[in-house]
C-alpha positions in Angstrom: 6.6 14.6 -11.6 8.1 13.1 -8.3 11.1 11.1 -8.0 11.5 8.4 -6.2 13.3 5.6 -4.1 12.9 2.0 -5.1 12.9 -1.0 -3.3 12.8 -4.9 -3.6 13.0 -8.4 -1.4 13.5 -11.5 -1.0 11.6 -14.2 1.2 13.1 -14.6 4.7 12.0 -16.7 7.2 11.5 -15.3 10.9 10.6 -17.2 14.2 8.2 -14.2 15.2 6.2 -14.3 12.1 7.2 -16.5 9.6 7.9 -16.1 6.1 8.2 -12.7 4.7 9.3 -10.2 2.1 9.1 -7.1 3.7 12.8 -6.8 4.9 13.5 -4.7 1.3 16.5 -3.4 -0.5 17.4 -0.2 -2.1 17.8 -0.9 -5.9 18.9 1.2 -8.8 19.4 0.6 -12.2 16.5 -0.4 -15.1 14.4 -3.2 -14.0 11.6 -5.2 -15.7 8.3 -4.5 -14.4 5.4 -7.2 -15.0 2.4 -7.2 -14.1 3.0 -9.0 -10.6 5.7 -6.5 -9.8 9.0 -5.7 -9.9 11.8 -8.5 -11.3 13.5 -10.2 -8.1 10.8 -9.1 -5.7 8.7 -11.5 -3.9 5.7 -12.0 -1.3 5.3 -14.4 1.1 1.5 -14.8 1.2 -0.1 -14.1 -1.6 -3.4 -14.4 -0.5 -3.2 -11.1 0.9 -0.1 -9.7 -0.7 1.3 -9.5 -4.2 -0.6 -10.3 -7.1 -2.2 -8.2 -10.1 -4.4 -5.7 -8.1 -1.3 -5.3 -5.6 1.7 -5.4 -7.9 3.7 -2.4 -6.1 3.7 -0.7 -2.4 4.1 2.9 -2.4 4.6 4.5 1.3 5.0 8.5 1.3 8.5 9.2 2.8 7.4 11.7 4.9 5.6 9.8 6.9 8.6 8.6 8.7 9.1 11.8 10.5 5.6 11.3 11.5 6.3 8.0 13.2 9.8 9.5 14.5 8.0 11.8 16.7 5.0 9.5 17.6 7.9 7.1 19.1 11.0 8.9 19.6 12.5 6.1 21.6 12.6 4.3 18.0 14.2 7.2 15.5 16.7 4.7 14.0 13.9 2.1 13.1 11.6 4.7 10.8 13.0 4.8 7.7 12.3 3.5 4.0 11.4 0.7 3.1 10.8 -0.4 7.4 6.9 -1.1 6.1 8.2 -3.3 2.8 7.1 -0.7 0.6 8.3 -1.1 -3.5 8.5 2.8 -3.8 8.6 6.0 -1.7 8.6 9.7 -2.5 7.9 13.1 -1.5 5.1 15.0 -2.7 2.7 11.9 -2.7 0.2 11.3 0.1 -2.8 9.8 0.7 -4.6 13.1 0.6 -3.3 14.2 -3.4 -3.5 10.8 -4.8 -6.6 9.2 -6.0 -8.2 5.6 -6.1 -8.0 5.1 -9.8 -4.7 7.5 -10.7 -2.4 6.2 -13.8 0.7 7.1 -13.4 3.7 6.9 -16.2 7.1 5.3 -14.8 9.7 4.6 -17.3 7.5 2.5 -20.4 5.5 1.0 -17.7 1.9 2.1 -16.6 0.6 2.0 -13.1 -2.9 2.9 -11.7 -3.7 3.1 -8.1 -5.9 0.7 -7.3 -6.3 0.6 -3.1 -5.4 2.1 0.3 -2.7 -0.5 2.1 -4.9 -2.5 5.0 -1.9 -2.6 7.5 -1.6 -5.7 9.0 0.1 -7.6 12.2 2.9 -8.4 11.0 3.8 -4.3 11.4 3.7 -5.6 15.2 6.6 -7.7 15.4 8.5 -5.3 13.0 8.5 -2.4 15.2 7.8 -3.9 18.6 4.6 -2.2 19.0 2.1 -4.5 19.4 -0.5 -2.6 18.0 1.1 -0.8 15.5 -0.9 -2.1 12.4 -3.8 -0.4 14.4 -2.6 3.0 14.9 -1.0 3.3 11.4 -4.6 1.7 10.2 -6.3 4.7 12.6 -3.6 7.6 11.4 -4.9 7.3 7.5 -1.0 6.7 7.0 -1.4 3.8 5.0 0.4 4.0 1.6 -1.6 2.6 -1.2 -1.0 -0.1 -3.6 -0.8 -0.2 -7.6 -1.3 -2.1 -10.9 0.3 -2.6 -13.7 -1.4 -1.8 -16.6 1.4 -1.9 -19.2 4.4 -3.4 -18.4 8.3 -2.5 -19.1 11.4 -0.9 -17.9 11.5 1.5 -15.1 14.2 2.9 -13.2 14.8 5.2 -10.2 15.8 8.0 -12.3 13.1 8.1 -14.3 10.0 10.4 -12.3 6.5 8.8 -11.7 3.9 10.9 -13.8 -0.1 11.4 -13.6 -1.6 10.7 -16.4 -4.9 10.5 -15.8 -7.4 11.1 -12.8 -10.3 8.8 -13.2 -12.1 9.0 -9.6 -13.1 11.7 -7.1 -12.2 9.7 -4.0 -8.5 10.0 -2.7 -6.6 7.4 -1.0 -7.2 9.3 2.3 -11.3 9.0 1.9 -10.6 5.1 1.0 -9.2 4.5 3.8 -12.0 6.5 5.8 -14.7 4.8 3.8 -12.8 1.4 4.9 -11.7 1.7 8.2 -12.4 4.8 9.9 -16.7 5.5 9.8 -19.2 3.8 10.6 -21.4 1.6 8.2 -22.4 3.4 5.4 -23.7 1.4 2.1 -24.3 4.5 0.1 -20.5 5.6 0.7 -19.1 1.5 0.2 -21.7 1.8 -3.6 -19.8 5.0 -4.1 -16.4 3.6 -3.5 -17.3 0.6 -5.8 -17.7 2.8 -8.6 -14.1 4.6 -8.5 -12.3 3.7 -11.8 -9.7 1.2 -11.1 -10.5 0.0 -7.7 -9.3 -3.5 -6.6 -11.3 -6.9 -6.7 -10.4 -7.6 -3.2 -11.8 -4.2 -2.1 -15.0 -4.1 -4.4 -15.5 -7.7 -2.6 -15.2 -6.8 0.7 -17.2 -3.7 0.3 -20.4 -6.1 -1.7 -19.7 -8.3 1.8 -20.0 -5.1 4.0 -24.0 -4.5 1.9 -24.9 -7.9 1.8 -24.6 -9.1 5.4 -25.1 -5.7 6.5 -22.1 -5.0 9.0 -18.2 -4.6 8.9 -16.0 -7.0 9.4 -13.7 -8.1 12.2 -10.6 -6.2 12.0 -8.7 -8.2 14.7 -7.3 -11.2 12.4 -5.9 -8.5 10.4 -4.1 -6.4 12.5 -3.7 -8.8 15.3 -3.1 -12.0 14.1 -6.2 -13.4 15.9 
């Protein structure tokens, strides 16, 4: 079991990159969990954020020290939720969770369902401008859930596994994704984790049927 920190936002508008959610809030007390998320919390573009397969953002609280000592000149700045992240423990990395996982929070159901694919508005956050690229290189992603029965959840109540329903952790996701080089027999084997999202079993078909890997750069760059 592993307790945890939760977290929820509003839209806000911003002249470096528009509208967002990711400037969270620490909540406590019950709250309703649908299946799009967590009651009051909202994304800005939900084309790439939000929606059934991305319900919740879960970023490992230890990671923060990791980017305290990577950029020591910014200490104050690494600290949950910076990366607009709906939960955050200790215990839970991408290395001991699993594409595919259900979890028990509260009444509420949750299954991993994806690696995080950082993007460039993690730039303008921390004044890096190619942060989304080195978290996207470090593996320290976070992952993304969804919610598979719905109900009320609270910060005092511990996330549980339930079940483990893949071989490939969130860590070899995110290699498989963004860190090797083309490899259909390892995008085939990633298709067929339990519980993987539609956007990722789409973009790995893409990756076999035209043969390469797509352009990172709009992603992480904004271009």
């Amino acid at each position: 079991m592993y307790y945890l920190q939760v977290y929820r936002g509003k839209i806000i508008s911003s002249e470096k990159w528009g509208s967002s959610a990711i400037n969270k809030l620490l909540v406590n007390g019950r709250l309703q969990l649908t299946s799009l998320g967590l009651e009051g919390d909202e994304q800005a573009e939900t084309r790439f954020h939000g929606g059934p397969d991305r319900a919740l953002c879960h970023y490992p609280m230890e990671h923060y020290l990791f980017w305290k000592r990577q950029f020591p000149e910014l200490t104050e700045l690494f600290s949950p939720p910076l990366f607009g992240e709906n939960l955050s423990t200790e215990g839970m990395t991408e290395e001991n969770v699993y594409i595919g996982d259900i979890f028990q929070w509260g009444e509420a159901l949750i299954q991993v369902t994806q690696p995080r694919a950082p993007c460039y508005k993690l730039n303008h956050l921390t004044g890096i401008n190619n942060f989304s690229a080195i978290m996207q290189d470090s593996g320290y992603c976070g992952w993304l859930y969804r919610v598979i029965s719905s109900g009320f959840v609270s910060v005092s109540e511990p996330i549980r596994l339930l079940s483990r329903n893949s071989d490939i952790s969130v860590k070899e996701a995110i290699s498989i994704a963004f860190h090797s080089p083309f490899d259909e027999e390892e995008y085939q084997r990633l298709m067929r984790a339990a519980g993987l999202s539609a956007s990722w079993n789409l973009k790995m078909q893409q990756r076999i049927l035209y043969g390469k890997i797509e352009d990172f750069s709009r992603r992480l760059f904004g271009k």
